[in-house]
N, C-alpha and C positions, 0 to 999 in steps of 0.2 A: 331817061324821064325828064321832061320839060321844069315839070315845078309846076306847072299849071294841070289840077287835075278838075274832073267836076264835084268837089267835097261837098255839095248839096245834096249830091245823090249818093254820099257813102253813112255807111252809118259808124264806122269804125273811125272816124274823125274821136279824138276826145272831147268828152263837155265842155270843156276850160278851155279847149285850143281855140287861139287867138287865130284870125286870116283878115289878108290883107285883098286890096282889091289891085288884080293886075293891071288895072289902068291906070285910077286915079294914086293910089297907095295908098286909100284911107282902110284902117283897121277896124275889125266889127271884132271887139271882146264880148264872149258871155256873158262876162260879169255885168257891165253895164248896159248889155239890149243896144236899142236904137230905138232914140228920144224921137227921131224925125216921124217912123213908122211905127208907132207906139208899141214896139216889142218891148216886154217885161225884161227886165234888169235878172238876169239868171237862166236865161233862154239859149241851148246849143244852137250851132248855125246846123245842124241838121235839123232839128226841132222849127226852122225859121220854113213861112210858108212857101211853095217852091213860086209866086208870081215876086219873093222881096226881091228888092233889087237895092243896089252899094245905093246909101242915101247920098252921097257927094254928083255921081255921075249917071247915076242908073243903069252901072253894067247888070247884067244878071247872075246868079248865084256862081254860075261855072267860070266865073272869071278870076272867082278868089282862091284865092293860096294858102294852105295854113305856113305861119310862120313861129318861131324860135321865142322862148320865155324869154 
């Protein structure tokens, strides 16, 4: 396995897990949403609508990775 899966389209992602974006490496935590695309602070990245894209670069959902607490 890659490391690279499409976790937008899984639902077995945890709430809390943290992912990073395989290009630029910017991190979308649930805890805090994303300021730039007014996601609510407590939002899963499955919960995120499937057109969000990494606010830093605009990959799309399947580029991120969940990573390590």
């Amino acid at each position: 396995m890659s490391g690279f899966e499409n976790f937008g389209l899984r639902q077995d992602v945890a709430e809390l897990t943290r992912l990073e974006c395989g290009i630029c490496w910017t991190v979308y935590d649930p805890v805090d949403g994303d300021e730039v695309a007014q996601i609510a602070p407590g939002t899963p990245f499955a919960a995120l609508p499937e057109d969000w894209h990494c606010p830093n670069c605009d990959a799309p959902k399947s580029k991120f990775m969940a990573i390590e607490s």
